[in-house]
Every structure is written in structure tokens, then in C-alpha cells.
ZAMARGU-4260 file (C-alpha; in steps of 0.2 Angstrom, whole numbers, plus 5000, padded with zeros to 4 digits):
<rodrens>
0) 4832/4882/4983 | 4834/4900/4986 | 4828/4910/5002 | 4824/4929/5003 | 4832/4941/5014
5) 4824/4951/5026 | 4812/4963/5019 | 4816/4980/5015 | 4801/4985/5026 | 4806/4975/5041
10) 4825/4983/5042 | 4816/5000/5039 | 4806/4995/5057 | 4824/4988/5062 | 4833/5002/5059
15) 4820/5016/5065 | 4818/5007/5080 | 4824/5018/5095 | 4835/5011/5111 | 4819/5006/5124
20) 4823/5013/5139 | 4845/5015/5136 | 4846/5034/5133 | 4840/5049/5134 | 4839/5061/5118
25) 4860/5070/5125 | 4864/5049/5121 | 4853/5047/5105 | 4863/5059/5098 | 4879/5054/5103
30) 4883/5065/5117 | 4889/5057/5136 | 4894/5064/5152 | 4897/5057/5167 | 4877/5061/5175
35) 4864/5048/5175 | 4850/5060/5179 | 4836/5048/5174 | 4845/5037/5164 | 4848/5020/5169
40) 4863/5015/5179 | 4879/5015/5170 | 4880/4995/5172 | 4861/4992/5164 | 4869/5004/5149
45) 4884/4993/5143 | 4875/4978/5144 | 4871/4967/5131 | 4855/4973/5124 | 4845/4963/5111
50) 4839/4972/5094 | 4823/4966/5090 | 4817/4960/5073 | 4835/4952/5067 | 4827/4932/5069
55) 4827/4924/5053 | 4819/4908/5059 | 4803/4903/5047 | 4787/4898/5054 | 4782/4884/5040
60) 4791/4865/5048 | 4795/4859/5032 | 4804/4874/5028 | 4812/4875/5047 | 4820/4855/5045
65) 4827/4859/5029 | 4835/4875/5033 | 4843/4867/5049 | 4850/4856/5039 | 4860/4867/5028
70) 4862/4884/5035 | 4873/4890/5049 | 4863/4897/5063 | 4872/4914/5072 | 4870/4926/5084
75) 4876/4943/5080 | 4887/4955/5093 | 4890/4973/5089 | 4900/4983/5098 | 4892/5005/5098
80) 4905/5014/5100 | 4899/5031/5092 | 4884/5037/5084 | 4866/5036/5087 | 4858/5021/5093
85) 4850/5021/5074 | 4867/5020/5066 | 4872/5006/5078 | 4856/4996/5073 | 4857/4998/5054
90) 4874/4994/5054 | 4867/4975/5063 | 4854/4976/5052 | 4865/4975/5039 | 4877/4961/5046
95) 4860/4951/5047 | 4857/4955/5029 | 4875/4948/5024 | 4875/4934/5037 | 4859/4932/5025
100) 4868/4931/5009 | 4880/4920/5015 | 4869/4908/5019 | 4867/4909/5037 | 4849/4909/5049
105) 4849/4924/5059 | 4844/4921/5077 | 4845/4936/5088 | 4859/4950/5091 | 4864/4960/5103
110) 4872/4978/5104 | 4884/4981/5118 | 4888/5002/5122 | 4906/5004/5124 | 4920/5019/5122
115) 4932/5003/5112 | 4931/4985/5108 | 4940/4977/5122 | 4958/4972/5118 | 4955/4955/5123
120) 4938/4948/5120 | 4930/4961/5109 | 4915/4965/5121 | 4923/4962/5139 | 4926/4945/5148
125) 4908/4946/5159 | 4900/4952/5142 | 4908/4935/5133 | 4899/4926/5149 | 4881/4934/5144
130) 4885/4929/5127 | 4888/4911/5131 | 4873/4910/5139 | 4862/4918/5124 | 4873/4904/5112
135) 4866/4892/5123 | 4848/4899/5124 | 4847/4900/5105 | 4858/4883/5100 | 4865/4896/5089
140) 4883/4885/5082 | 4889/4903/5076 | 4894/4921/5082 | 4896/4933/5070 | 4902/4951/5077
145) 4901/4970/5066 | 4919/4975/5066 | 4937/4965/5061 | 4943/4954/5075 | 4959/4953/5080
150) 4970/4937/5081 | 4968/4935/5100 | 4952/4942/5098 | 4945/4930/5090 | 4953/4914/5101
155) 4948/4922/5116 | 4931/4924/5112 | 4931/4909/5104 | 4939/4899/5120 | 4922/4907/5129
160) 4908/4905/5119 | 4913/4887/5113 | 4906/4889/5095 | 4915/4897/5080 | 4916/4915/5079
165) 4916/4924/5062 | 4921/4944/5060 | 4913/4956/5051 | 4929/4954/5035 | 4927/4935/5036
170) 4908/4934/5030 | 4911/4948/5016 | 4926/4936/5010 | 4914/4921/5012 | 4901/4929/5000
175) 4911/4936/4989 | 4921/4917/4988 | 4903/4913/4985 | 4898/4923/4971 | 4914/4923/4960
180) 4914/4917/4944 | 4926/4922/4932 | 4946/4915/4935 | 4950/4932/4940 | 4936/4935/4950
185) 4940/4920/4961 | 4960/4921/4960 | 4956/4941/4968 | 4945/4932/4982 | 4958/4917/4986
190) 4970/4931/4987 | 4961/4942/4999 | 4955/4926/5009 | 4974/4921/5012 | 4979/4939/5017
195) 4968/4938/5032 | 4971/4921/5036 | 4990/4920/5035 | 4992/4930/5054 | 4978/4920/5060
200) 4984/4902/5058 | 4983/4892/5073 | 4992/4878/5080 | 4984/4865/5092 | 4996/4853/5102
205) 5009/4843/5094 | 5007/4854/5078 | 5016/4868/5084 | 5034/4858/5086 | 5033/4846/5072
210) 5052/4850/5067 | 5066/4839/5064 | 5082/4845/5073 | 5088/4839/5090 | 5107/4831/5095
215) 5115/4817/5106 | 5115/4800/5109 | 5093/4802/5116 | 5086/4817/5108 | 5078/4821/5091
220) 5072/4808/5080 | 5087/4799/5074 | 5098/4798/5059 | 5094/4810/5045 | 5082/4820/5058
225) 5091/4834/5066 | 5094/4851/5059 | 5086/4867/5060 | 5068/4863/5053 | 5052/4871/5054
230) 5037/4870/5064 | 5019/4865/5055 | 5012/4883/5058 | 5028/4888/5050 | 5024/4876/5035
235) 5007/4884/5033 | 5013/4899/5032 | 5027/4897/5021 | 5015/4886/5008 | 5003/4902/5011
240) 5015/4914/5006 | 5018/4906/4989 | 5003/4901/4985 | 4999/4921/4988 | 5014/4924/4974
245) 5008/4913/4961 | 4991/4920/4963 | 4998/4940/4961 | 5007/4935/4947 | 4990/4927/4939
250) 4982/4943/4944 | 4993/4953/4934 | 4992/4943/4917 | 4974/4944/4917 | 4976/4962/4920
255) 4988/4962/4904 | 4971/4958/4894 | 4961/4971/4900 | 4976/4985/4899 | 4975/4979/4882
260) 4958/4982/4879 | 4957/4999/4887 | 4972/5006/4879 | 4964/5001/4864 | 4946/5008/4869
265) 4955/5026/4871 | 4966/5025/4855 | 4949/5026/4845 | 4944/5039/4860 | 4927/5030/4867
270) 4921/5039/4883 | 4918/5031/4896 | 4908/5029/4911 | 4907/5018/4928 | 4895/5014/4939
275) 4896/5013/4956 | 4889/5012/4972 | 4884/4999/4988 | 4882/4984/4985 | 4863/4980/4980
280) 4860/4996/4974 | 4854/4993/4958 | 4868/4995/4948 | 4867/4980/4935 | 4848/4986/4934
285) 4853/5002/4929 | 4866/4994/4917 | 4853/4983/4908 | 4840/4999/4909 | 4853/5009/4898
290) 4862/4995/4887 | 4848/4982/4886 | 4864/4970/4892 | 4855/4959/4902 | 4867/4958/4916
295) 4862/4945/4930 | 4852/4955/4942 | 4848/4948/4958 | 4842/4955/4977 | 4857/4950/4986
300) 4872/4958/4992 | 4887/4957/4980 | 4879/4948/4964 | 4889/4955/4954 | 4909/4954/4957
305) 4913/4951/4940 | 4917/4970/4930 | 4905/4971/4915 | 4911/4985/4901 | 4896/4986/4887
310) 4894/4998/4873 | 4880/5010/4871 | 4877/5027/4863 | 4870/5045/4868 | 4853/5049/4862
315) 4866/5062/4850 | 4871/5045/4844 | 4887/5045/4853 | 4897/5030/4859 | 4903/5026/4874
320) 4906/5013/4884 | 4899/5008/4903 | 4905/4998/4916 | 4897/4988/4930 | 4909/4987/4945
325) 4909/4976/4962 | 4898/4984/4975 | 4905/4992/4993 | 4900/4992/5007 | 4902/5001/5026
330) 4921/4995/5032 | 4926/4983/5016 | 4940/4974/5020 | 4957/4983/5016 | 4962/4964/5009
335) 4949/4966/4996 | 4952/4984/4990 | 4969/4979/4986 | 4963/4962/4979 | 4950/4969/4968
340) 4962/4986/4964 | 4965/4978/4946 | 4943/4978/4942 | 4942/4993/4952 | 4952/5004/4938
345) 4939/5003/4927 | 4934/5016/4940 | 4948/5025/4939 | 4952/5026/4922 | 4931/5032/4917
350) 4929/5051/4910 | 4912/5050/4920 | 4906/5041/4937 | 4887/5036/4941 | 4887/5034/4960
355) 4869/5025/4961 | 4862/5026/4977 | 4847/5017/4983 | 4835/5030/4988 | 4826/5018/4998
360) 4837/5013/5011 | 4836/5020/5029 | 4854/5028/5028 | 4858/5034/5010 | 4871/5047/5014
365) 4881/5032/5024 | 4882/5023/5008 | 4888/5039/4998 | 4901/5041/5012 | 4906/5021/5011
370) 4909/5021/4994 | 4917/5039/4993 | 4929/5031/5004 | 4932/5019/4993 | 4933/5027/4977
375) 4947/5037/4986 | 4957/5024/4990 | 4957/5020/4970 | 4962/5034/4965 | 4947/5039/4957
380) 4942/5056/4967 | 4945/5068/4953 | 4934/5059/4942 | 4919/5069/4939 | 4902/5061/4947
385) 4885/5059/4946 | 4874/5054/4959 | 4858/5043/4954 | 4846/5039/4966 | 4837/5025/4962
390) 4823/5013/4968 | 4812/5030/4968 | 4797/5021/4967 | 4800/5011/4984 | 4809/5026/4992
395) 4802/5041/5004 | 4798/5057/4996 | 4805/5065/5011 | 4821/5056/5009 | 4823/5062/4989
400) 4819/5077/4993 | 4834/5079/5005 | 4846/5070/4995 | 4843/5079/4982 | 4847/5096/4994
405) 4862/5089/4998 | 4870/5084/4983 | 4872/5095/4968 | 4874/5085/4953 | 4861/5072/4957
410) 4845/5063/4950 | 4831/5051/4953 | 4829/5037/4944 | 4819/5019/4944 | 4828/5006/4938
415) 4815/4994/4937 | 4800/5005/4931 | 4812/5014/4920 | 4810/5031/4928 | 4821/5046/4923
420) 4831/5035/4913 | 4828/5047/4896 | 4835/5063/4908 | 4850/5052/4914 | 4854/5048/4897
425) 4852/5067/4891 | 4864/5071/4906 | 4876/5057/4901 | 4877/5067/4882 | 4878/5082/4891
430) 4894/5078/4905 | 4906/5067/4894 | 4922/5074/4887 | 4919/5081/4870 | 4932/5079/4856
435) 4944/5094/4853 | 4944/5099/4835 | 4929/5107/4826 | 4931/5102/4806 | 4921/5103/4789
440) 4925/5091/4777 | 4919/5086/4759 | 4923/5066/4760 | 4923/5057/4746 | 4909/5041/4743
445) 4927/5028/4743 | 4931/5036/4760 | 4914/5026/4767 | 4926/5020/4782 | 4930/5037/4788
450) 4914/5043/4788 | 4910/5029/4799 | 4923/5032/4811 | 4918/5052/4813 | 4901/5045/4818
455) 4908/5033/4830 | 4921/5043/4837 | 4918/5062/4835 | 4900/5070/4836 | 4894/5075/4820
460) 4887/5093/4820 | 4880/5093/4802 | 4879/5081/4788 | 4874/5082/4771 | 4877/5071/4755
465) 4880/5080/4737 | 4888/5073/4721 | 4905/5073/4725 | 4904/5065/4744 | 4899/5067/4759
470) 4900/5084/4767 | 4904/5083/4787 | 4904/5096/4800 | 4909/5088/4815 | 4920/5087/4835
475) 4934/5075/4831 | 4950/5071/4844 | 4968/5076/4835 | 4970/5059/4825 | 4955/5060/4815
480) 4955/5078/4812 | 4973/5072/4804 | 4966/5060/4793 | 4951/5074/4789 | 4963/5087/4785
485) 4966/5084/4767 | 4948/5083/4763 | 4946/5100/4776 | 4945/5117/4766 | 4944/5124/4783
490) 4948/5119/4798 | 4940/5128/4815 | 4948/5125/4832
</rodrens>
């Protein structure tokens, strides 16, 4: 049994939702100095303060028991250190909306305002107090806070709150452990999930000095016990470490394969193109809606971690192929960028980028930003993009409009009711590489192969059929125009 996630509508309140009573408009825009005026006092301003709307919890009993019985229930804990009190409440909203797609029942979160996370508990040690108390109030058996934890972080506000505490990297590892579904895909994840947990192993007790070693007559554990040894934690990690080997080296046989594949994808010289963008912004809709593939689509967060690489054609009837890529998101863990870097050069290696965007969402130019960010750290900035804003048919006017004011090569689409997708094809024909070499060429009838490989791989200009062959006037790349030549009484470059 599936449960939905909060409604597009209910974040949109969420995330409009002004601080009551925190700031005045210097601090909704980001700006402090050192004068209350009318504000409140500086202790009622970094305190814990509750963002409404987050609670999860269903009204039906039935539903209630069983949910309890299976889902983890959390309070959430955001620390604002910059930005508006908007952009500090999205990005809870959208911790609530991956706490979701984990699995988890959302019971309340708070937003603390501070100039850092503190050093040693995240949110201070009288802030750690409050939140005890609100863990207690809600019988929440989970915190979940917006940002990476450190090591002691994470014991220390652990040792406070008495209940488990998750960080923002933890729950994107969980989902994406989750929703993996090929080998690679979940030899990438168990990869990332050990690079974060190897320096936040902990030893309880005993644990920590189970080692042989020791001398004399008293000490150690007897014959065939002393030397130098290891303690348990030093086990784990070394156990960890290997594992970690075996997997890399796993990783990078499956990325033989695809190298493979690709190398020979350019060799006939197919174009092609990835599509990118946050995660549930529609990109495997906008796959299906240009292939016809029928690619899972689902309205979660990271369904699809697996790359898809179908075939289609431009409306000129020219091939190429296009790629469905893992989804981003605002701060991805740096584990899973370099876990998933092998997928992620489908991206890299494409002659054209769709960054889909959901139009709909209360911060689209964050997302653009977030996945920028990303692309960069593939390697992938010089690739020439595309911006399509979809969901146009649940999105603000307002909100295209500035969008599309703001990005040059951009335009709106709907996925789902199939909305500019004709254009977008026709801008697709128009961005890809086209081959170098103009030729015309009588070919004869035996020579049905090459014909069909000018039609697959070049662009045919003009084409007509007489008695002695097929004449051809067409854009081929080098290695076809070789093969042409002898059939070429002229050649054009």
C-alpha cells in the first residue's frame, strides 16, 4: 500500500507562508543589524520556531493504526542561516517531502535562525533541550535535520534527544537504497552509503578494545593471544574499506559495457541528448512524451535512478538518441555525485542538454541553480542547454512568464497534456550537431545498405529515384562521405 505525498498546493501554502511575528521586511530579505526596533527580542528570534502545515498524520483510524505500524515518525530541525524566511521554509518543505518518500510520517518541524550550525549539537545545547521536549510532546522516534551532520554532531544530539537522528545525506542515501534497481544502480548506492558511514562508526563499551595483545605472567588473554591486534571499530572499518574496493571495481566493469555502447553510438555518429533536471520534475514524462518508451513515471522523489538511453528521430527524420538521468536535488551528497559519476556521463558526453524544470514549483530558479551545480561538478558545463519548463498546465502564469525572462533558450511544455512538445521537437532538429559534409551521389539499387545508413546517419537534403539508382543529396560526417565518394560526381563542402 502506497501513500501520497503532500500536495503540491499544501507546500505552495507552506512555502508562501511568511515568518508570523519573527522579522520585519530588513530580515525577510536577509539583511540584520544589531537594532531590534520593533522586532522581537533577540532571544524570541533564535528560538525554535514551528513551520506550520508540515504534519502528515491522516485523520481516517484505520489508516492511522496501520501507518504507525510501518512508518517511522519524525520531527524535522532546520537550521536558517541565510536567505529569506521563504527559502528557509521550502527547503523544510522539501525535507518533509523526502522524509515522505522514504517512508516516514511527518509530525511537526521547527526552523531555528542562527549565523552557523553550532559545532556541537547542530542547533545549540538549550535549543537540543526544546527539541527534546517537542520529541516528547509528539512521540516522534525520529529527528531528521536539513543540512549534513557531523560525526559529533550527530552523538551529541543524539545523546540529547534520546531518539535517532538522521541528516539531511542519510535520508537521500536511504531513498535512493530504496529505489535502486539495477546491479549498478545499487552497487553505486551501497558505495555512497559506506563513504558516509565509514567516519561515523561507533563503538559502545567493550567493543572499542576487543584486541588481542597484552604480556606477562596476568595480563592479556593467554597463549596464542598477545600481539598487536585490532580493536572492533578498527575491524569495521577495515571490512568497510574492502568491501568499498570490490564495489569500485564492480562499478567499473559495468562502466566497461556502457563505454562500449557509447563509443559505438558515436562511431555511426547518432546525436544525442540528456535530460536533466530535479528530481520529480517530470523527466521520464517528457521521455515517454518524445519516445513513447514508457518509462516508469511516478510522483515521488527520485523514481528513476536507473539511466534510460532510448532511440528517437527529428520530425526531419533524424536519429538520435536521449537519455533519462538520476534526478538532483538542493545540497546532493558529494558521496553520491562521485558514486553515480559513471551514469552521470551520459550527461557529459550528450551533443544537447534538456534541463526540465517544473514550472510549477514555488522556487524554480533554485532548482536551475541545484542542478547547474551539479552538471558542473560532471563536467558537463560546456554542453549546450535547453531549458523546459514543464507542468505548464499546473504552473502560475506569472511564474512562466518570468522564467522565461530569465532564461534565453527556454520553453514551456506539459508533459502530461502534451503541450509544446511538437516545438520542442522542432528545436531539438534545429540545436543538434549537424554532419560536416554536403554530397550528391547516384547510388546504385545493390547499394540498398548505404542508402539506409545516409538516412540513419546524415540528413538527406533531396532524394530521387531514376533507372540507374538512387540519387542522394545529403549532410554526411567524414566516414560516410568516404564510402559516397566513389558514386559522388561532385562533392560540396
Amino acid at each position: 500500500m502506497t501513500f501520497p505525498s503532500l500536495p503540491q498546493d499544501h507546500l505552495r501554502r507552506i512555502a508562501d507562508r511568511r515568518a508570523d511575528a519573527l522579522m520585519d521586511e530588513d530580515v525577510a530579505r536577509g539583511e540584520f543589524d544589531d537594532i531590534d526596533g520593533e522586532q522581537l527580542d533577540r532571544a524570541d528570534r533564535a528560538a525554535l520556531r514551528r513551520v506550520a502545515g508540515l504534519s502528515t498524520e491522516l485523520e481516517d483510524v484505520t489508516e492511522v493504526e496501520y501507518r504507525q505500524l510501518r512508518l517511522e515518525r519524525v520531527v524535522l530541525v532546520g537550521v536558517w542561516t541565510s536567505g529569506t524566511a521563504r527559502d528557509a521554509e521550502n527547503s523544510l518543505a522539501e525535507l518533509a517531502a523526502l522524509a515522505e518518500t522514504a517512508g516516514a510520517l511527518v509530525l511537526d518541524g521547527v526552523i531555528q535562525r542562527r549565523d552557523r550550525p553550532d559545532p556541537a549539537t547542530y542547533i545549540g545545547s538549550g535549543k537540543a533541550q526544546e527539541l527534546r521536549d517537542l520529541v516528547l510532546e509528539t512521540g516522534a522516534d525520529t529527528v531528521v535535520c536539513d543540512g549534513e551532520l557531523s560525526p559529533g554532531q550527530l552523538i551529541h544530539l543524539e545523546d540529547v534527544v534520546k531518539v535517532k537522528v538522521v541528516d539531511r545525506t542519510a535520508l537521500i542515501l536511504d531513498i535512493f537504497a530504496q529505489h535502486a534497481k539495477s546491479r549498478e544502480g545499487k552497487a553505486q548506492v551501497a558505495l555512497a552509503q559506506m563513504q558516509y558511514m565509514l567516519p561515523r562508526l561507533r563503538g559502545w563499551g567493550q567493543s572499542l578494545s576487543r584486541q588481542m595483545g597484552g604480556g606477562g605472567s596476568s595480563g592479556g588473554g593467554g597463549m596464542a593471544t598477545r600481539g598487536p591486534g585490532e580493536t572492533k571499530i578498527e575491524t569495521d572499518r577495515r571490512r568497510i574499506r574492502e568491501k568499498m574496493a570490490r564495489l569500485r571495481r564492480e562499478i567499473a566493469d559495468m562502466k566497461t559495457g556502457r563505454d562500449l555502447k557509447r563509443q559505438e553510438r558515436q562511431r555511426h555518429k547518432v546525436p544525442s541528448v540528456a535530460i536533466a533536471g530535479y528530481t520529480n520534475a517530470g523527466k521520464s514524462s517528457l521521455l515517454n512524451q518524445l519516445t513513447g518508451a514508457g518509462v516508469l513515471v511516478e510522483n515521488a522523489l527520485f523514481a528513476t535512478l536507473d539511466p534510460t538511453v532510448r532511440r528517437s528521430a527529428t520530425p526531419s527524420g533524424r536519429v538520435y538518441t536521449l537519455a533519462d538521468t538520476v534526478g538532483f536535488v538542493r545540497h546532493l551528497p558529494h558521496h553520491l555525485v562521485e558514486a553515480f559519476r559513471s551514469t552521470m556521463e551520459e550527461v557529459g558526453e550528450a551533443d544537447l542538454i534538456l534541463h526540465v524544470v517544473d514550472g510549477s514549483h514555488p522556487a524554480p530558479e533554485e532548482q536551475l541553480a541545484a542542478v547547474r551545480e551539479v552538471v558542473r561538478d560532471v563536467g558537463a558545463a560546456k554542453v549546450p542547454e535547453l531549458v523546459v519548463i514543464n507542468k505548464a498546465d499546473a504552473a502560475d502564469e506569472l511564474t512562466l512568464q518570468r522564467l522565461l525572462r530569465a532564461e534565453r533558450r527556454a520553453l514551456v511544455v506539459s508533459a502530461r497534456t502534451g503541450q509544446g512538445i511538437d516545438e520542442l521537437l522542432a528545436l531539438i532538429d534545429a540545436e543538434l550537431p549537424r554532419p560536416a559534409v554536403e554530397i550528391e551521389a547516384l547510388v546504385p539499387f545493390t547499394q540498398g545498405a548505404l542508402v539506409s545508413r545516409v538516412h540513419a546517419e546524415g540528413e538527406v537534403l533531396a532524394e530521387d529515384h531514376t533507372a540507374e539508382g538512387t540519387v542522394l543529396k545529403a549532410r554526411v560526417h567524414e566516414e560516410l562521405a568516404a564510402l559516397l565518394e566513389p558514386y559522388a560526381p561532385a562533392v560540396r563542402r
